[in-house]
C-alpha positions in Angstrom: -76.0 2.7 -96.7 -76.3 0.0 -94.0 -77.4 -3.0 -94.1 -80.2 -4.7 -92.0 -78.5 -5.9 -88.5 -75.1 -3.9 -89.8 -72.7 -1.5 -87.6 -73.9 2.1 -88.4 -71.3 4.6 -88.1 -72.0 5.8 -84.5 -71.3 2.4 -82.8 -68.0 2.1 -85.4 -67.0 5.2 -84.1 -67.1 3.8 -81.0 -65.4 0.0 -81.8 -63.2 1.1 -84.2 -60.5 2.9 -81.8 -60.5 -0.7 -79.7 -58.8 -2.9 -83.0 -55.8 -3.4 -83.5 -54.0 -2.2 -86.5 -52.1 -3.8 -88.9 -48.7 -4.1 -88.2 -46.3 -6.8 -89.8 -47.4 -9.5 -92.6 -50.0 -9.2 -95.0 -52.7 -6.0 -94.6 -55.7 -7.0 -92.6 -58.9 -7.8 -94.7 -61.2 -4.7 -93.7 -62.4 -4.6 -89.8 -66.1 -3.4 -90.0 -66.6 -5.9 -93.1 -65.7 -8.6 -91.0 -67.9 -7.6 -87.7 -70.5 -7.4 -90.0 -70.3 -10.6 -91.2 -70.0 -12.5 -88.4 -73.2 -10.4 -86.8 -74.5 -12.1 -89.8 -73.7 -15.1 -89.0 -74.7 -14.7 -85.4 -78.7 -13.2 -86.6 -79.3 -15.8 -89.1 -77.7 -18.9 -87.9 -76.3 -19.9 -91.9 -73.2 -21.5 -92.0 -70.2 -19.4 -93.6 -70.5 -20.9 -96.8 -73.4 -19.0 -97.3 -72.2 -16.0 -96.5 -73.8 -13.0 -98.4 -70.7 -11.8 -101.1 -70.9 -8.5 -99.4 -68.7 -9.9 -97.1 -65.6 -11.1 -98.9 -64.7 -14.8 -99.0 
């Protein structure tokens, strides 16, 4: 299920080709969980620290 303001899978199909993909280091905290949290941030204005836990720290 998808969230209010949230990718839905159409326009993921459609970003998700563009990122890059992990390569050396540590593995890359999930793509889509992090678009979605900074279109969060972008429709409500709230500062991180009040991100919804959804998101990951």
């Amino acid at each position: 299920m998808v969230g209010r303001g949230e990718l839905v899978d159409r326009a993921w199909a459609v970003i998700e080709p563009s990122l890059p993909v992990s390569g050396c280091g540590r593995r890359w905290r999930d793509h889509r969980q992090v678009i979605n949290a900074i279109l969060w941030k972008l429709r409500t204005g709230s500062p991180w620290r009040d991100l919804p836990d959804r998101y990951g720290p």
